[in-house]
C-alpha positions in Angstrom: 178.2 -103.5 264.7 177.9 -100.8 262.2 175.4 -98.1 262.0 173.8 -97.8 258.1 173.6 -94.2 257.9 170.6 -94.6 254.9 168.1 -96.3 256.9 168.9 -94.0 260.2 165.4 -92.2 261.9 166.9 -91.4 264.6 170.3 -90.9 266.2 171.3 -94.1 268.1 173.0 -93.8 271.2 174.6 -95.7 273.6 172.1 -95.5 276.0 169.2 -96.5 273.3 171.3 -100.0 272.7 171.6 -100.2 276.3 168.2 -100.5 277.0 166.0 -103.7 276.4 166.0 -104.8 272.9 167.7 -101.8 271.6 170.7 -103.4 270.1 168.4 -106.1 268.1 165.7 -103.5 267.4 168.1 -101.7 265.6 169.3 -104.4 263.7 165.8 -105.8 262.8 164.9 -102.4 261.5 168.3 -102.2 259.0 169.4 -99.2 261.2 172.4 -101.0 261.9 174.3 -104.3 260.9 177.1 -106.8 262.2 180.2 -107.3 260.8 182.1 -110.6 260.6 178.4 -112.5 260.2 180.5 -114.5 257.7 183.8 -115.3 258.8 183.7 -118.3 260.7 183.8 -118.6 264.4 183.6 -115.3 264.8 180.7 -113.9 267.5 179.1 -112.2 265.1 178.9 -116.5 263.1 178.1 -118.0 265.8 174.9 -115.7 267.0 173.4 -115.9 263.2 173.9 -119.5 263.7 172.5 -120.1 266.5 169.5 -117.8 265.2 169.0 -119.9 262.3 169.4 -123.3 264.3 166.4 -121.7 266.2 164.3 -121.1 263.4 164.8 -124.5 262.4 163.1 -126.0 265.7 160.6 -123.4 265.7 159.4 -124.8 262.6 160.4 -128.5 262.3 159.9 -129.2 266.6 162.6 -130.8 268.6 165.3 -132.8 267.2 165.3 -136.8 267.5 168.5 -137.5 268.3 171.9 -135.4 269.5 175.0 -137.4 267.7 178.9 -136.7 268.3 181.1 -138.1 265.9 184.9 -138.3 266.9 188.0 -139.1 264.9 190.8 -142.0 265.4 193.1 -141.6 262.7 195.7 -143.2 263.8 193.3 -146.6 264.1 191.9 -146.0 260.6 194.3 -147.6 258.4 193.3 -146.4 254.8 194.7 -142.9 255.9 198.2 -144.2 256.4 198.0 -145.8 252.9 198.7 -144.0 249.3 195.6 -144.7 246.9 196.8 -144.2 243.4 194.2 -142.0 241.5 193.5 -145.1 239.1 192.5 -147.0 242.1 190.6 -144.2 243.3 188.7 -143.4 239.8 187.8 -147.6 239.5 184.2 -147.2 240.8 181.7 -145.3 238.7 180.5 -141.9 239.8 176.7 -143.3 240.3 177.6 -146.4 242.0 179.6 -143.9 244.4 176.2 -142.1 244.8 174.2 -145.0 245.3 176.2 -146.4 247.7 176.3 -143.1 250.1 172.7 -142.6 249.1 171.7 -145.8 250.4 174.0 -145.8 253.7 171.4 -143.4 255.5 168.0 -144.6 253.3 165.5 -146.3 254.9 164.9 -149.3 255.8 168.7 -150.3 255.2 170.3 -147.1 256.8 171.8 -146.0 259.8 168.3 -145.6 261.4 166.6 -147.9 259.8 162.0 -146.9 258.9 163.5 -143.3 259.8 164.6 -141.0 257.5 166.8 -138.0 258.2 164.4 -135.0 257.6 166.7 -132.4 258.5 169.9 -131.8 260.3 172.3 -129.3 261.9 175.9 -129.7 262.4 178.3 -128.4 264.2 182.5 -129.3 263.5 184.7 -128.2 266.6 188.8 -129.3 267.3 190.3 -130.7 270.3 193.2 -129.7 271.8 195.3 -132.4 269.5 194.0 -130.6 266.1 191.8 -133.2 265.6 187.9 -132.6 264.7 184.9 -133.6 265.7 181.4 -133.3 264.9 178.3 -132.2 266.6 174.7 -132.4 265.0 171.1 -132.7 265.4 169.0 -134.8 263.3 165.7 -134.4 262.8 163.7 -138.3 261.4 160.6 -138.6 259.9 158.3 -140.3 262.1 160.2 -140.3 265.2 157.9 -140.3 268.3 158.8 -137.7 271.1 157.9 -137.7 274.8 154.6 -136.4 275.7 155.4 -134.4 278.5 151.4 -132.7 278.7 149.3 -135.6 279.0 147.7 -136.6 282.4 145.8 -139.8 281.0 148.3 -142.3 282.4 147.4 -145.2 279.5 148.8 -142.8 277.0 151.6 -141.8 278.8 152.4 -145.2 279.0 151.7 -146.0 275.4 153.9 -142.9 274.4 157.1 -143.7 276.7 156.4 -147.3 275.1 156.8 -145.9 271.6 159.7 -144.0 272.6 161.7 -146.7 273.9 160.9 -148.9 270.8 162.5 -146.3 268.7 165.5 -145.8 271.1 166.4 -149.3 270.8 166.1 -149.4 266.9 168.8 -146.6 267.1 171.0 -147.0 269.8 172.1 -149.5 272.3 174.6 -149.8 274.6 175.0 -154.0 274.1 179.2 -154.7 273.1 177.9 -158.5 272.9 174.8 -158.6 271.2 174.3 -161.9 269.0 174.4 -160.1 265.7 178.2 -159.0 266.3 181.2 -160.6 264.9 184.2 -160.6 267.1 186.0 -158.0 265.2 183.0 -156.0 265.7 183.0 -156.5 269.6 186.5 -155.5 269.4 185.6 -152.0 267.7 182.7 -151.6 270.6 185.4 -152.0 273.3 188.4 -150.4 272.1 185.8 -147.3 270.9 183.0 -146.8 273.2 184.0 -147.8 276.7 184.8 -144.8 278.2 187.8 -144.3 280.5 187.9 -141.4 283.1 190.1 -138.6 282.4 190.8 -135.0 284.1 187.8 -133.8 281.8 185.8 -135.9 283.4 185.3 -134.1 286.6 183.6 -131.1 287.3 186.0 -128.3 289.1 185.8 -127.4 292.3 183.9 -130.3 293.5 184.4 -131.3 296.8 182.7 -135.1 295.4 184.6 -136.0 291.9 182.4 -137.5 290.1 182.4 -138.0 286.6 179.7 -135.1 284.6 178.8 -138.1 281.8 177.4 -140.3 285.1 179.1 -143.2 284.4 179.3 -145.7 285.4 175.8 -145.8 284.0 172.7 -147.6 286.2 171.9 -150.8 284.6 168.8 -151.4 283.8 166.5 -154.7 281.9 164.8 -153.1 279.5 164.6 -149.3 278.5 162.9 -147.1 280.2 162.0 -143.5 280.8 162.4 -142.4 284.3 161.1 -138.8 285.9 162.8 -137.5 289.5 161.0 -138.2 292.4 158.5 -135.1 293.5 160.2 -135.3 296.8 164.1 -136.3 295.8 164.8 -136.2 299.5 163.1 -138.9 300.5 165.2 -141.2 302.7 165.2 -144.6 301.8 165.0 -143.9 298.4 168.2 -141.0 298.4 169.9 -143.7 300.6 169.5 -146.6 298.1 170.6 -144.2 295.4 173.4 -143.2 297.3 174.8 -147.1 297.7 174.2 -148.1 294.1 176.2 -145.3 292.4 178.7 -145.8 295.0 179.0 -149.4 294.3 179.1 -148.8 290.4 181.7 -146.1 291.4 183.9 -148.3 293.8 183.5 -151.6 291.0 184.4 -148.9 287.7 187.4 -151.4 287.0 185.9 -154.5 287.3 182.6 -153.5 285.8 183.5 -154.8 282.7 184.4 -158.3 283.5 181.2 -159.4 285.9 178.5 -161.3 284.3 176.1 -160.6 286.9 172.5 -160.4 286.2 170.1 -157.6 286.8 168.2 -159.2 289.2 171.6 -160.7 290.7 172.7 -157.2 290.7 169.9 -155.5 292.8 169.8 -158.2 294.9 173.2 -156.9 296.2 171.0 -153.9 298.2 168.3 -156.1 299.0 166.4 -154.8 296.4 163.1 -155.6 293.9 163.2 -154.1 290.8 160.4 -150.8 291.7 162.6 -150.3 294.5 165.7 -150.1 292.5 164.0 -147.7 290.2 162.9 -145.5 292.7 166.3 -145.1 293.6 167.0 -144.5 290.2 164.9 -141.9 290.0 166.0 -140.2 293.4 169.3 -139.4 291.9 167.8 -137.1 288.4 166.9 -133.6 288.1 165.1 -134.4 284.6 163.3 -137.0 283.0 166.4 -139.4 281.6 165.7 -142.6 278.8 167.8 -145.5 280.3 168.8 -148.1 278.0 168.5 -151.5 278.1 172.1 -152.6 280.1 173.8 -155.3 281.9 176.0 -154.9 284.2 179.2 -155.4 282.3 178.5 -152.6 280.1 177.7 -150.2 282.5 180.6 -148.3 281.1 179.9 -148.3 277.6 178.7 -145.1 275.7 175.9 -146.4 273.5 176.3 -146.3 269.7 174.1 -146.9 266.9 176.0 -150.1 265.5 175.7 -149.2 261.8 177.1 -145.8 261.8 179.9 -147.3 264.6 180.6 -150.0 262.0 181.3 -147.5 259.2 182.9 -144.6 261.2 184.8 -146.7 263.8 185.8 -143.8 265.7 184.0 -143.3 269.2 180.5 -142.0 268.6 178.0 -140.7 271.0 174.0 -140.5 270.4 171.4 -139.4 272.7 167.6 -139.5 272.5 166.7 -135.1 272.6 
């Protein structure tokens, strides 16, 4: 920070940035100004950003959807391949445009009735020099959660709209109908996840992997809230023996082809049962997608932008 000697009332001190506010006072009234606002990851960046990303949800609400994109450039051929520039320079500038244009435009894009309205991105490196993206996106028309409401027929309607539009987006399904094998393939090799050292949280006494997964399987999505009292016995208990079954089977998840309802009937369980022990394990209200069993360790994707990028991809509902 720099003090602007033109705009100075009155002498700052170090105890008057001390105190509450004093630092951004100052700066809201010109009487001083930061340095290295513009170079790139600087502190200084980073804190404007995260002003302006601010702004952006004061006015335009909460985001829709949280998307990571990562990189596999050793599994994207057309890298490892010279393209002449006569090659390159074949397709017209417009059809270019219309082509990227109409990769995210409704009702053919990546979203399909939803528009992108807005968005917010983030690039960061891993260790290996490689980059990967972080962004918000904000659709037109995307419902949100109505957290305020007490009238339990539109809560319901609500959470029923949010799920529709969840599974227009997302799923979690390496199988569906729709795929070709290739594709199926790409879902596998890309999106199951496999446990690493940065999976677990440090100096846990119980590893346990900080993305939850394996995740709970579930037959349709749903939007679950924690239990009032999370203690509850039978319901903690029940909890307890599902993730520790989904924990103890994480290598042979992949390869069952039991049913939900074959599934839960492991713990002797019907299905409000099995949600209620769902629900004794969260400290938030969580969407669950639609999953079987076998794909309990699959990150879900939006199978239009996983198809293009073919990189791993995560998405999550904000």
């Amino acid at each position: 920070m720099r003090m602007s000697k033109s705009r100075l009332e009155n002498p700052l001190t170090a105890g008057s940035l001390l105190q509450d506010n004093g630092l951004s006072e100052a700066l809201k009234k010109d009487e001083a100004f930061q340095v290295l606002s513009k170079i790139r990851s600087s502190s200084a960046f980073w804190k404007k950003e995260q002003s302006n990303l601010m702004a952006m949800i004061r006015q335009q609400g909460t985001p829709a959807l949280f998307v990571t994109l990562s990189v596999a450039e050793t599994k994207w051929p057309e890298l490892l391949v010279d393209i002449s520039e006569e090659d390159a320079c074949n397709l017209p500038h417009e059809e270019k445009a219309r082509i990227l244009k109409n990769t995210w435009k409704p009702p053919h894009g990546s979203f399909g009735n939803f528009s992108i309205k807005d968005y917010y991105y983030r690039i960061e490196f891993q260790h290996r020099g490689s980059p990967h993206a972080h962004m918000m996106l904000w659709l037109e028309g995307a419902p949100s959660i109505n957290f305020e409401t007490t009238d339990p027929v539109v809560k319901e309607a609500n959470r029923r709209d949010v799920c529709a539009f969840v599974d227009t987006v997302m799923t979690s399904n390496a199988h569906h109908p729709d795929f070709d094998d290739n594709f199926k393939e790409l879902v596998v090799s890309r999106q199951h996840h496999h446990h690493t050292k940065t999976c677990f949280k440090k100096n846990k006494k119980i590893q346990s992997c900080r993305f939850a997964i394996p995740i709970f399987p579930m037959d349709e999505t749903i939007v679950l809230d924690p239990l009032p009292n999370r203690n509850n016995s039978d319901y903690a208990r029940w909890g307890k023996q599902v993730r520790k079954y989904l924990e103890d089977n994480y290598d042979t998840l992949g390869s069952s082809d039991l049913t939900f309802n074959q599934f839960i009937n492991i713990f002797d369980l019907g299905k409000s049962d099995y949600i209620m022990a769902v629900r004794s394990t969260l400290k938030m209200s969580k969407i669950f997608l639609k999953r079987e069993l076998k794909h309990a360790c699959v990150n879900q994707f939006n199978s239009k932008i996983l198809r293009m990028h073919r990189a791993n991809i995560d998405i999550q509902y904000i």
